[in-house]
C-alpha positions as CSV (number, residue, x, y, z in Angstrom):
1,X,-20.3,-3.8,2.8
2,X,-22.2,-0.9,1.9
3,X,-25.1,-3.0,0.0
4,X,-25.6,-5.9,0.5
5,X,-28.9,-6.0,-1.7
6,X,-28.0,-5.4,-4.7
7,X,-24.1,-5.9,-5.1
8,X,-22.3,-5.1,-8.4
9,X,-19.5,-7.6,-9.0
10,X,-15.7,-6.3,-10.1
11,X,-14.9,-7.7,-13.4
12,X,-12.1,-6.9,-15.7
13,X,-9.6,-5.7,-13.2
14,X,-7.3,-6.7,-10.5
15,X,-7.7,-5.7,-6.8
16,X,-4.7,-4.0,-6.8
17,X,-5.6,-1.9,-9.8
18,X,-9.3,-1.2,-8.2
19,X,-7.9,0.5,-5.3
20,X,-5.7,2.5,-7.5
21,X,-8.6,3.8,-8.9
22,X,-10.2,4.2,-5.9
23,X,-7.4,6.1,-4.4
24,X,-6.6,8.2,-7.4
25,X,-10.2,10.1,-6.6
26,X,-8.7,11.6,-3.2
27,X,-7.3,15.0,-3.9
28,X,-4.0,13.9,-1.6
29,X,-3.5,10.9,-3.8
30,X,-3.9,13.1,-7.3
31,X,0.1,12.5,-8.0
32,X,-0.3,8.7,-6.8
33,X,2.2,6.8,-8.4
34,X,3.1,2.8,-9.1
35,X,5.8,1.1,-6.9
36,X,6.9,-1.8,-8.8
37,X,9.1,-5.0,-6.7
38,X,12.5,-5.3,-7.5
39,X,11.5,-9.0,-6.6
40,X,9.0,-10.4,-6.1
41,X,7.3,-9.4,-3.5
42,X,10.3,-7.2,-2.5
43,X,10.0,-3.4,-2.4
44,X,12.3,-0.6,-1.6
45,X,11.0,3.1,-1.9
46,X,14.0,5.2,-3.6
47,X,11.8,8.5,-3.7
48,X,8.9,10.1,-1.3
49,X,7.9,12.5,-3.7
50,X,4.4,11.4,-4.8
51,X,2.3,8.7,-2.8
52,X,3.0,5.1,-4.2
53,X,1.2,2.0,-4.1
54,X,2.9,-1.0,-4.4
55,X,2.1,-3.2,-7.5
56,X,1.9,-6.5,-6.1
57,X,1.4,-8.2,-2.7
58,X,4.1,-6.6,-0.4
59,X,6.5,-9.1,1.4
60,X,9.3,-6.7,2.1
61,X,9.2,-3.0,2.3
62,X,12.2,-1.1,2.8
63,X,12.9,2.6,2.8
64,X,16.3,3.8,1.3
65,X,18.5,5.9,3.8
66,X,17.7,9.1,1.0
67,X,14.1,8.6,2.0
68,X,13.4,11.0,5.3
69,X,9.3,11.0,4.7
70,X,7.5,8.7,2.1
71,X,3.7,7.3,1.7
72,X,3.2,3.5,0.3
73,X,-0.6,2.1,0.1
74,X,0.4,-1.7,-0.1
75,X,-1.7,-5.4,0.3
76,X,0.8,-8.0,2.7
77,X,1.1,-11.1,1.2
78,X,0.5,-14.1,3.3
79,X,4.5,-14.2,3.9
80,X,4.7,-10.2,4.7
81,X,7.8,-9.3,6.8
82,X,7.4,-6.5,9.0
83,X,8.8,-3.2,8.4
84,X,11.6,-2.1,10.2
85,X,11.2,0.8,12.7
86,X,7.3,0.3,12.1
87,X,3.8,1.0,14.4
88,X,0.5,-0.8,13.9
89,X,-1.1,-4.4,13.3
90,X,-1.2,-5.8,9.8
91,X,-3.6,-8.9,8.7
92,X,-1.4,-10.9,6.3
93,X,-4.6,-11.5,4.4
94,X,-3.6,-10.9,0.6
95,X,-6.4,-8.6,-0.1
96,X,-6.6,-5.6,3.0
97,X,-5.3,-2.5,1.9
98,X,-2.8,-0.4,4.5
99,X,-1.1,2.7,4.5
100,X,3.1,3.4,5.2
101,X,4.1,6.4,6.4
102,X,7.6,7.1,6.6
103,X,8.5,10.7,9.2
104,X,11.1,11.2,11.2
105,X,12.2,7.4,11.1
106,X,9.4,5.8,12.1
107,X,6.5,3.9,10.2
108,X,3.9,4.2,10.9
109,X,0.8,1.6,9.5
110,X,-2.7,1.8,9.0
111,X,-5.6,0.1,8.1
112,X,-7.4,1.4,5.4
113,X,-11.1,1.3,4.1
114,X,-14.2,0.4,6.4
């Protein structure tokens, strides 16, 4: 936490749409874009054109064979599945954000925040 003294709570807004926000103020995320579940829970990422984040808690996250290099900012649900062909530790928690980057066939996951 950055202050713990004298904290401002979020009201008015989802988690979700706060880290949009948040994100949309980097430079490399200027094009970010929404990635809505095609169930829910479910995702598949038809396009790599323009950073996504995923609209709801990610479950499943799968990459169509079209898709050679793609970025998805996503929160696991508590049932997340892992992604095929991926790298790196995710906390099913519900509420950390992480980072999916799709090159050369791998995926490679990150943590992301403090």
């Amino acid at each position: 936490m950055i202050n713990a003294d004298r904290i401002v709570p979020v009201m008015a807004t989802d988690l979700i749409t706060l880290y949009g926000v948040i994100l949309k103020m980097d430079s490399d995320n200027s094009s970010l874009a929404k990635l809505n579940a095609n169930g829910i829970g479910n995702f598949t990422v038809t396009s790599g054109s323009a950073p996504l984040l995923a609209t709801e808690p990610v479950k499943t996250l799968t990459f169509a064979d079209s898709v050679s290099a793609a970025t998805v900012y996503f929160v696991p649900d508590y049932d997340y599945e892992k992604i095929a062909s991926s790298t790196g530790d995710v906390d099913a928690d519900g509420n950390t954000l992480y980072k999916a980057v799709l090159s050369s066939g791998t995926v490679t996951i990150t943590k992301v925040g403090l």
